[in-house]
N, C-alpha and C positions, 0 to 999 in steps of 0.2 A: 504494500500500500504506500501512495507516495504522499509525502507531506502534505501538498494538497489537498491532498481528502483528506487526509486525517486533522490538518485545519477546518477543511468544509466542514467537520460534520463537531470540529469543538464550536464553529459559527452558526450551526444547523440548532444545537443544543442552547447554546446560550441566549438564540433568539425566542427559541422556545420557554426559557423559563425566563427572559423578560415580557411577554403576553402574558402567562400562567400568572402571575405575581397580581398585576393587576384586575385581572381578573378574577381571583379571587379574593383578592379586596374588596371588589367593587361587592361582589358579592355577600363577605362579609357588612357591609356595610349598611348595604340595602334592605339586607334580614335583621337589620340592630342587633348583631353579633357583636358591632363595635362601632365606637361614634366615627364619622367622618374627622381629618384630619381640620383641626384649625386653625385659617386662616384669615378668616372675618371675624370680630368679636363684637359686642357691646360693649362701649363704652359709654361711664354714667359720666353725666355731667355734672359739674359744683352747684350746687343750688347758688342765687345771689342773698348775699348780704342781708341780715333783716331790716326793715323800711324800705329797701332799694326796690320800687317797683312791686308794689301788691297788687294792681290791678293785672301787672305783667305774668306775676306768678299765678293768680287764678285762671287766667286764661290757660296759663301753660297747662295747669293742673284739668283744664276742664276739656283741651282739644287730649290728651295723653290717655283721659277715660275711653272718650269718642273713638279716638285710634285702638287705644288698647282692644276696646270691644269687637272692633270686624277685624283687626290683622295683630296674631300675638305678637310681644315683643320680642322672642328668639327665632319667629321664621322667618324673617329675612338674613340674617346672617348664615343660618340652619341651609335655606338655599343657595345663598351664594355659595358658601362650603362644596356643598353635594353637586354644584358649578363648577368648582374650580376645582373638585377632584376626578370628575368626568371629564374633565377635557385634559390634566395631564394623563389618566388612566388611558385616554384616545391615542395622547401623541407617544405613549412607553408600548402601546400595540402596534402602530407604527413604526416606531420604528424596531422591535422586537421583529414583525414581518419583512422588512429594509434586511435587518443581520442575516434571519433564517431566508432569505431568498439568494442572497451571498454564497451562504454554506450550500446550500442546491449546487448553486453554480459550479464551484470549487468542485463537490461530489463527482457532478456529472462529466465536467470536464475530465478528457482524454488523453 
């Protein structure tokens, strides 16, 4: 066997368990076997100062109910997350196929 294939097929392998990987991650993830990876967080704000602005604060206080009621406070981070681990989980199957299509080549070559 000549170094070539025997490279092809360590590039054949290793492109295969970069797909595998995310993939079952992703899997893990989507059965909450475990949280997605975080990258977006909440961040609480300072309240201001006492006097500074009370009609400011009640406002604040009274649209935070109104929001809170139709859209929880952690789904949007929650999705951006489950965003931005699906799209690198995309680009590591890509290029996992990239490597193992390499290793084909190498294989097959004569």
């Amino acid at each position: 066997m000549s170094s070539a294939k025997i490279f092809g097929w360590i590039l054949l392998l290793a492109g295969l368990a970069i797909i595998v990987y995310p993939l079952y991650s992703s899997y893990s993830i989507f059965t909450a076997q475990k949280p997605a990876p975080e990258i977006f967080e909440i961040v609480e704000e300072e309240s201001p100062q006492q006097g500074e602005g009370q009609m400011e604060e009640m406002i604040e206080e009274q649209l935070k109910g109104v929001i809170g009621k139709m859209l929880p406070a952690d789904s949007i981070p929650k999705l951006l997350n489950l965003m931005s681990w699906s799209i690198f989980a995309g680009i590591l199957i890509f290029g996992g196929s990239k490597i193992s299509g390499l290793g084909i080549r190498l294989i097959r070559k004569r």
